[in-house]
C-alpha positions in Angstrom: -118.1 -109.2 7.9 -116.9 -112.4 9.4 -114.6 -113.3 5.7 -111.1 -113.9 6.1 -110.7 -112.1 3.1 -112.7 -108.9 4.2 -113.7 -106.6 0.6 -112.2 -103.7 0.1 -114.1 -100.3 -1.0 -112.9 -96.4 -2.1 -110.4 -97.6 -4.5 -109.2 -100.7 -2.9 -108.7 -99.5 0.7 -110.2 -101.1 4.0 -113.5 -99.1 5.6 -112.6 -97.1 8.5 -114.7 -99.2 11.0 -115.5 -97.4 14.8 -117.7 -98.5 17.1 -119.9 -95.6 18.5 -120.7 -96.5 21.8 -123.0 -95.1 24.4 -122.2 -97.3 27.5 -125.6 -98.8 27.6 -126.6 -102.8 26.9 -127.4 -102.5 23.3 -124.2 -100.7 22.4 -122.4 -102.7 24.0 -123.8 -106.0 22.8 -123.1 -104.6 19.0 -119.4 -104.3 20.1 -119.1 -107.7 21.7 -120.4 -109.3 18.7 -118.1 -107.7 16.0 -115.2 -107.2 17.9 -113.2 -110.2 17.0 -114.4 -110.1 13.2 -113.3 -106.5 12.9 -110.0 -107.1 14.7 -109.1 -110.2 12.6 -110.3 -109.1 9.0 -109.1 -105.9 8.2 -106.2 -103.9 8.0 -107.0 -100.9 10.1 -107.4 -101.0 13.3 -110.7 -100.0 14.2 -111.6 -97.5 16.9 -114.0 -97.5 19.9 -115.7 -93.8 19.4 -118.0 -92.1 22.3 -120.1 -89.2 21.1 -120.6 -86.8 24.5 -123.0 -84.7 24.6 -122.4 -83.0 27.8 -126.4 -83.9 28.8 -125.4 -87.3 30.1 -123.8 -88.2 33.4 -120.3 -88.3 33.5 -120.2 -92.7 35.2 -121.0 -93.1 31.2 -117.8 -91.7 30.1 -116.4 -93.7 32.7 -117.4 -96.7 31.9 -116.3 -96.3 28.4 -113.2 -96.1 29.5 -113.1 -99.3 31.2 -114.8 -100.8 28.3 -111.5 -99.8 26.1 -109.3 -101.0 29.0 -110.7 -104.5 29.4 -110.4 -105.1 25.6 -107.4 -103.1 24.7 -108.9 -100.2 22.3 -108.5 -97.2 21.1 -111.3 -95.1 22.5 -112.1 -91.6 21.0 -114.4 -89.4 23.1 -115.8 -86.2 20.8 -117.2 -84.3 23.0 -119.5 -81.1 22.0 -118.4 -77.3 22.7 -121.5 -76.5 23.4 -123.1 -76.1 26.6 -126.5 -76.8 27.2 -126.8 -74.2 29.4 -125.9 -72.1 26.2 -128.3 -73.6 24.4 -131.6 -72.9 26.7 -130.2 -69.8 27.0 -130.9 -69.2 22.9 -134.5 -70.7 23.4 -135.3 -68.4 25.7 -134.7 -64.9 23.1 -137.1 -66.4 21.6 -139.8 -66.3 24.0 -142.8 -65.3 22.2 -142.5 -68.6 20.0 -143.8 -72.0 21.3 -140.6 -73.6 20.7 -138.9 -71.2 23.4 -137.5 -72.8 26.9 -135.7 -76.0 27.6 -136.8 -78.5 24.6 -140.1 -80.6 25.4 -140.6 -84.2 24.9 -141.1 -83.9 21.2 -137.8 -82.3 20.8 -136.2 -84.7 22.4 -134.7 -86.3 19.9 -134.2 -83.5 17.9 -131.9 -82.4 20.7 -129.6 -86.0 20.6 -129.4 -86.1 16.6 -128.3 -82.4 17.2 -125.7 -82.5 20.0 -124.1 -86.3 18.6 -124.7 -85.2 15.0 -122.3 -82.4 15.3 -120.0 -85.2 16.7 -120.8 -87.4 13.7 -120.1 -85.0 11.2 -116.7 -84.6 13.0 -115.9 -88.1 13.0 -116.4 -88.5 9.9 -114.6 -85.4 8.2 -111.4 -87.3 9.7 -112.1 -90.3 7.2 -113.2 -90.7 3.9 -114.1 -94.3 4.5 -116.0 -94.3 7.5 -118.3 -97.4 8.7 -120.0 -97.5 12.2 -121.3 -100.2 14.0 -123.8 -99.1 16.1 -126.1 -100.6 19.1 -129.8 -99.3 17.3 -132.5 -102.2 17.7 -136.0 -102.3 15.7 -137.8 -103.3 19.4 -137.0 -99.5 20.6 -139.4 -97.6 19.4 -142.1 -97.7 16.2 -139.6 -95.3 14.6 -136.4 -96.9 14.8 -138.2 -100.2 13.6 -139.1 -98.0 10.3 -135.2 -97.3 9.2 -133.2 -100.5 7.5 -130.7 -102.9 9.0 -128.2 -101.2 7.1 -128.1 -97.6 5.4 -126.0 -94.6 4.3 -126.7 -91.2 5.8 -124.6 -88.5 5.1 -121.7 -90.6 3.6 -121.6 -92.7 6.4 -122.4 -96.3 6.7 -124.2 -97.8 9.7 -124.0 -101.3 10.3 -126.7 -102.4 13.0 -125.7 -106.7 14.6 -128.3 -106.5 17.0 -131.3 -104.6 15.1 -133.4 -107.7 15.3 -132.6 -108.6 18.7 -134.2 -108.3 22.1 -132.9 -106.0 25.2 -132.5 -109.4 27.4 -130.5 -111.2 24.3 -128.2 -108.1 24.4 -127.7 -108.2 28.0 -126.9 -112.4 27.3 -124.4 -111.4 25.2 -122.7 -109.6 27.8 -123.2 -111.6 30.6 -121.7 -114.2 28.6 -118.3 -112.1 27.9 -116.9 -113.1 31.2 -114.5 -110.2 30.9 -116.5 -107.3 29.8 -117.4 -105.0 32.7 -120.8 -104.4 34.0 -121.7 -100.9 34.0 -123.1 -99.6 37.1 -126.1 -97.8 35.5 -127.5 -101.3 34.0 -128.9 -102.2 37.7 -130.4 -98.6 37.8 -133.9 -96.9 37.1 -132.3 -93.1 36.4 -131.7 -91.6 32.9 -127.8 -92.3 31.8 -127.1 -90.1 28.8 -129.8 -87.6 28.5 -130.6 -85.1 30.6 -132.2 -82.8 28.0 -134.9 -82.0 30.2 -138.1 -83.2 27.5 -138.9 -85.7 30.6 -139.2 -86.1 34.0 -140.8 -85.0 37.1 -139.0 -83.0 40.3 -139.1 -86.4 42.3 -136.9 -88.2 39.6 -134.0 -85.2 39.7 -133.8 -85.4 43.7 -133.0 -88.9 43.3 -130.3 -87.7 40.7 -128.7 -84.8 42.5 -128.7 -87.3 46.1 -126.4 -90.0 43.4 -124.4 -87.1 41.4 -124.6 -83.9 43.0 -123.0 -81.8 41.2 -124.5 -83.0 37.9 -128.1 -82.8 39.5 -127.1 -79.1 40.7 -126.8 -78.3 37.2 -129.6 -79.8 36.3 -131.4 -78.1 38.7 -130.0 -74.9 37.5 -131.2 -75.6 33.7 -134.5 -75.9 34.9 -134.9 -72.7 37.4 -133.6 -70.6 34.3 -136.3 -71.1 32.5 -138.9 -67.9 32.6 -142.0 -69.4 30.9 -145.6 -70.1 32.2 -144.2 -70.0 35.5 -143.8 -74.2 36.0 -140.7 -73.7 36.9 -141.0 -76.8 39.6 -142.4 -79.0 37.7 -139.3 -80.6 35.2 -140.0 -80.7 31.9 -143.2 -79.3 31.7 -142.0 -75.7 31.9 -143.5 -73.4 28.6 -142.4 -75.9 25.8 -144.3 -76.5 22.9 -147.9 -76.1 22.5 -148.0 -79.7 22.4 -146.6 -80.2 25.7 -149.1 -77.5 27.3 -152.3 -79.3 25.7 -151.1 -83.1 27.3 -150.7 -81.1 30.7 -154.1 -79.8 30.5 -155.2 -83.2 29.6 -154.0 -84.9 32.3 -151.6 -87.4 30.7 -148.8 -88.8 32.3 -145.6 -87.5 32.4 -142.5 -89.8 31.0 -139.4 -89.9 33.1 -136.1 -89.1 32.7 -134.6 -90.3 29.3 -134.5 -94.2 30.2 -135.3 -97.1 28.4 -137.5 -95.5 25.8 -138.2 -92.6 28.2 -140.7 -95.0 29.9 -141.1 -95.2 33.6 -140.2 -98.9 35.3 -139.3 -101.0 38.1 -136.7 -103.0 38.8 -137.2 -105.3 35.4 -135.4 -108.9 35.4 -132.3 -107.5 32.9 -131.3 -104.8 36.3 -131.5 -107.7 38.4 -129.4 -110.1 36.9 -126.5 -106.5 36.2 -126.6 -106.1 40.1 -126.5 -110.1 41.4 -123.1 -110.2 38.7 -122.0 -106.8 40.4 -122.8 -107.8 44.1 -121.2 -111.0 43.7 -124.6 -112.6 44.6 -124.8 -115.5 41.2 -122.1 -116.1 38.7 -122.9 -114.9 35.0 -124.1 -118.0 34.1 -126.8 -117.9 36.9 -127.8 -113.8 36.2 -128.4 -115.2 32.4 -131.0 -117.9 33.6 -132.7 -114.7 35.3 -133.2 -113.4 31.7 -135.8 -115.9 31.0 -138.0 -114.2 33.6 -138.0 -111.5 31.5 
């Protein structure tokens, strides 16, 4: 990717190369490392893309757009038509069938690859030589681990720079772009794009609606709509899938708001060195040698 002399595909034209970006560290990282390379080999300009969901708080979107200003890019937001509300609300006709309510934790991802995959599909109809660079690492999860560095789905091609890296050399790449802002939501514990409502517990969506509260209101709202098993205080829990109803009755713990993995934490070294940069506390330099704490 880094040639002077970049190859050319689909009968001698340049990929159409966007950066689909969440806001969050990994994403992020992927950008920083193949802005310059993308920017200096081909002939189109590529584009910084961010697929909205509508379940994630607004700051994201925000931030995005600050992203774009400090670099100079075009930024794309594709935003869904479809409101999650609407969506519950077509769970619930079907009532009598364990899949009925808000989506549970195993639907959880089911419900992003949904919601963004619609985007996808969108982006993608408006080129017929589309490559994204994307911020997916192996050390997520067991399943992202199983899928290749680099693969074709759907006649798109997904390039992944920091699959085989950590979260704390992701957030060193940033910290070392002295000019790349520092989102707000790095130095925090709550969910930032997903508020699908497979996770969490009523204590984690007070702290939500006290930070946004009129995203946390219709949170809130989500949640009291749905009729089943009558749970209806307990978030995420509330007459999902049989599966979710047997690990309630078994007394497992429930996961938090979609964070991280969907894992609960504490303040881990990474948020730390985020908020001493933002608070002016160390220089970027110092908040990286925090990273080795990690």
């Amino acid at each position: 990717m880094a040639r002077k002399q970049a190859p050319k595909r689909c009968g001698g034209e340049h990929p159409d190369w966007v950066w689909l970006t969440s806001g969050g560290i990994d994403s992020v990282a992927a950008y920083l490392l193949t802005k310059d390379a993308l920017h200096d080999n081909y002939g189109k300009r590529p584009l910084l893309v961010y697929l909205d969901t509508r379940i994630g708080l607004p700051r994201q979107r925000l931030y995005i757009e600050q992203l774009a200003d400090a670099y100079g890019e075009q930024l794309w937001t594709l935003r869904t038509h479809e409101k999650f509300e609407d969506r519950v609300a077509k769970r619930e006709k079907y009532a009598g069938r364990d899949d009925a309510g808000a989506p549970g934790a195993p639907q959880h991802a089911n419900v992003q690859n949904e919601l963004k995959g619609r985007q996808r599909e969108t982006l993608n109809s408006r080129f017929k030589n589309l490559v994204c660079v994307t911020g997916i690492r192996a050390g997520e999860s067991e399943n992202r681990a199983q899928y290749p560095k680099g693969e074709q789905s759907r006649g798109i091609q997904y390039v992944k720079p920091v699959y085989e890296l950590s979260k704390e050399e992701c957030a060193r790449i940033i910290l070392e772009h002295e000019d790349c802002p520092i989102n707000p939501e790095w130095t925090s514990n709550h969910f930032t794009d997903c508020a699908c409502l497979a996770n969490g517990d009523p204590s984690e969506l007070d702290t939500v609606q006290d930070k946004f509260p009129a995203f946390g209101q219709r949170i809130q709202e989500y949640e009291e709509a749905i009729p089943d098993d009558g749970l209806q205080s307990v978030l995420g829990w509330d007459g999902l899938a049989s599966a979710e109803k047997n690990a309630r009755e078994q007394g497992l713990t429930q996961l938090s708001l979609c964070r991280g993995g969907c894992q609960r934490q504490v303040k881990t070294p990474i948020q730390r060195a985020f908020e001493s940069v933002a608070e002016g506390t160390a220089t970027r330099s110092e908040a990286a040698a925090m990273l080795s704490a990690a």
